[in-house]
N, C-alpha and C positions, 0 to 999 in steps of 0.2 A: 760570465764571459761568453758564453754558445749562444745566452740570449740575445748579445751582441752582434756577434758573427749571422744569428740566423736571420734579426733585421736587417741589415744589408745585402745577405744574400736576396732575402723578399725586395728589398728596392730594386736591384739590377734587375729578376724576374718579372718584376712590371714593367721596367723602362723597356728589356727588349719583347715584352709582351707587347706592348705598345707603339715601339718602333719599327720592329723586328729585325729584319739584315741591313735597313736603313742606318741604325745606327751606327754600323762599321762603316759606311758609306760619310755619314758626319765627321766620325775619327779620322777616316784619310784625309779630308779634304782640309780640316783643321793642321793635322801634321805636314798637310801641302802647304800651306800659309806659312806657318809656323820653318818652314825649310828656305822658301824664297824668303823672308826675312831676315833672318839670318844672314842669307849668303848676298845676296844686298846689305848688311849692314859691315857686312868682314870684306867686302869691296871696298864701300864705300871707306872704311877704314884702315885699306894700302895693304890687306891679310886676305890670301888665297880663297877664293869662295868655297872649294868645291872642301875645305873643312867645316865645312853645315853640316855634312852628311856622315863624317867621322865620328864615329861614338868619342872617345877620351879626346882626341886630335880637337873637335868642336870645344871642346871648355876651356882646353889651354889657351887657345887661339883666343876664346872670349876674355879671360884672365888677360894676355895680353894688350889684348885692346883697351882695359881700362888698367892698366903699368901694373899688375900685381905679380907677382914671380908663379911657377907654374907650380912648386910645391903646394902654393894655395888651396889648391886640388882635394886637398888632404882635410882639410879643415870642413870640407864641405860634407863630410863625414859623418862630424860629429853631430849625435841625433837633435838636438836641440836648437844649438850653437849655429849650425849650418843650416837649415832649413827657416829659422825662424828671425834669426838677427843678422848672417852673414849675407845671406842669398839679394833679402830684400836691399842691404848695403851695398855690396856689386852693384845690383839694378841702377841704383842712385846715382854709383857714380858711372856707370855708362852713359846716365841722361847728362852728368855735367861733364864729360867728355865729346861728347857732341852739340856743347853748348845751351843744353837747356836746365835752369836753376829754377821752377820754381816750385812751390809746393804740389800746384795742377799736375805737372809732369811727373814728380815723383811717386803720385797715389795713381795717375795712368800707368805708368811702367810695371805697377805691383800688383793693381788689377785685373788690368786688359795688356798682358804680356807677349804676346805673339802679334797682336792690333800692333803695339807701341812702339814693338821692336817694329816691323814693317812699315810703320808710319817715319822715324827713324832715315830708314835706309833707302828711303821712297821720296822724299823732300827734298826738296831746291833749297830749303831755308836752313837746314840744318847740316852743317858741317864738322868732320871731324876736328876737335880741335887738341886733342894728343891727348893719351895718358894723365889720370887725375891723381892716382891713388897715391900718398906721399906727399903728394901738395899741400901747402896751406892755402885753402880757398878764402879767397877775398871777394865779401858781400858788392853788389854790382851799385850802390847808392853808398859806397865806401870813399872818403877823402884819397886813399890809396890807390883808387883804380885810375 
């Protein structure tokens, strides 16, 4: 397990071998992205901006933006459960709350997450179109639609 631990401490030692205080310089500027996205996207969706920058206040806020209750919270928790099938879910359906359904969108919101969300909340073409979660989604080449 230390052999573990000691390979990764060796990668970070080369990255800021290599970058040096540069790298903190990258971190903010990502976490500045990552913040006007956000608060552009909790606009654009009729929910106070300035909870981007609220630690817990920010998730509920995003929970509600895609109709989920704020206990949800809680679920996000769990080690597995939450990070690896819940999180990328939410993702999903904040794209189909803002109107975009298709596979493209969905593996952009999961890969390039901070881009997507900002892309999102930066668009003329994309609008809120309310709370998903609960819905039964009906396919857009559907007789029903």
């Amino acid at each position: 397990m230390s052999s573990i631990v000691q390979f990764f401490a060796e990668i970070i030692q080369n990255v800021y071998a290599t970058f040096g205080d540069g790298i903190f310089v990258i971190a903010i500027i990502f976490g500045f992205i990552g913040i006007v996205a956000q608060w552009r996207l909790y606009e654009k969706a009729g929910q106070p901006g300035i909870a981007s920058i609220v630690p817990i206040w920010n998730f509920i806020v995003f929970l509600r933006i895609v109709g989920r209750p704020a206990n949800h919270i809680f679920l996000f928790l769990i080690p597995v459960y939450g990070q690896l099938y819940l999180l990328p879910k939410v993702y999903i359906e904040l794209c189909n709350s803002f109107g975009k359904n298709t596979i493209l969108d969905y593996v952009m919101v999961i890969l390039f997450n901070g881009f997507y969300i900002l892309n999102l909340g930066l668009s003329y073409e994309a609008d809120y179109l309310g709370p998903v979660y609960g819905k039964q989604q009906v396919p857009a080449n559907s007789a029903l639609a």
